[in-house]
Z-matrix of the N, CA and C atoms (Angstrom, degrees):
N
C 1 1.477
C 2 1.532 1 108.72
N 3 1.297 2 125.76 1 141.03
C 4 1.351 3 115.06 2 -167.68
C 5 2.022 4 100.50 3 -116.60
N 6 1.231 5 118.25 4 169.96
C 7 1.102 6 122.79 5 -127.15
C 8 1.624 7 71.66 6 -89.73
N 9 1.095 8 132.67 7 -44.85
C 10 1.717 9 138.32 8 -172.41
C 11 2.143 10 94.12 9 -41.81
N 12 1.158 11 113.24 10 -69.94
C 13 1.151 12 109.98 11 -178.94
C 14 0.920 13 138.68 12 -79.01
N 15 1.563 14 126.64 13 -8.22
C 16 1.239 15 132.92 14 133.88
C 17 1.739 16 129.67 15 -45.66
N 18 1.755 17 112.74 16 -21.06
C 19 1.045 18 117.49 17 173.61
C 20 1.190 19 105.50 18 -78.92
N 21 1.105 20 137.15 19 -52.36
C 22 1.368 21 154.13 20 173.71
C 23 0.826 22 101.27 21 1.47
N 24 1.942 23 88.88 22 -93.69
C 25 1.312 24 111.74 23 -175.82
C 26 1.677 25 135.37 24 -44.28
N 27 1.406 26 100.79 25 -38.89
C 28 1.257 27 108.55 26 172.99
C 29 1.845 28 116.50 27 -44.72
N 30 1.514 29 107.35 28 -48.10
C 31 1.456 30 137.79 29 -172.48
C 32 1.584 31 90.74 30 -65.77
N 33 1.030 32 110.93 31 -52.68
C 34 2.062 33 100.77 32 -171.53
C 35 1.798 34 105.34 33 -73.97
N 36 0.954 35 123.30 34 -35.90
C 37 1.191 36 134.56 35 158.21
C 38 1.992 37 134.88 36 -29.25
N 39 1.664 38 84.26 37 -64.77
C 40 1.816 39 91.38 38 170.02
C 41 1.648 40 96.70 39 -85.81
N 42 0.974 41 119.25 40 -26.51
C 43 1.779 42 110.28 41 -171.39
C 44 1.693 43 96.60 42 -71.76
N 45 1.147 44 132.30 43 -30.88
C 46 1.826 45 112.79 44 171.77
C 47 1.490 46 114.43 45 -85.42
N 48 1.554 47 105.54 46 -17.58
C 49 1.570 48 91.92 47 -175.73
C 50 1.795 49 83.65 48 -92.65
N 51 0.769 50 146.00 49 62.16
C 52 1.971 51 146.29 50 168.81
C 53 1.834 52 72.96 51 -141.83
N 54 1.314 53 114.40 52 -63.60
C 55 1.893 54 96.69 53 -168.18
C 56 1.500 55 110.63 54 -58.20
N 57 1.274 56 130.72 55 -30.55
C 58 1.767 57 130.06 56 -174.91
C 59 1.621 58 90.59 57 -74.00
N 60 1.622 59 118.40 58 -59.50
C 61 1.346 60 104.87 59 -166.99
C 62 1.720 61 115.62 60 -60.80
N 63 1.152 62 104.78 61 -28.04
C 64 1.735 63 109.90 62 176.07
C 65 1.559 64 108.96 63 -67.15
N 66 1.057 65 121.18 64 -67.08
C 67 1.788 66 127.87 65 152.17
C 68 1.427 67 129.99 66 -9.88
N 69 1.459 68 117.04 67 -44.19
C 70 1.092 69 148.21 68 153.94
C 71 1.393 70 129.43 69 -80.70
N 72 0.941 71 112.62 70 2.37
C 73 1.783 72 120.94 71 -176.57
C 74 1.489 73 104.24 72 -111.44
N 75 1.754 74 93.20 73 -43.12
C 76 1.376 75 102.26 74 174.88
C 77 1.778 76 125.80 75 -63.05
């Protein structure tokens, strides 16, 4: 896995758990 798509992923990752925690806040 190279470090470019490992960032990625990381980045798509906290950005849905910010949409569940926003979802939930709401």
């Amino acid at each position: 896995m190279s470090n470019i798509d490992w960032n990625r992923a990381t980045r798509y990752f906290l950005l849905m758990d910010f949409i569940k925690g926003f979802g939930l806040g709401m």
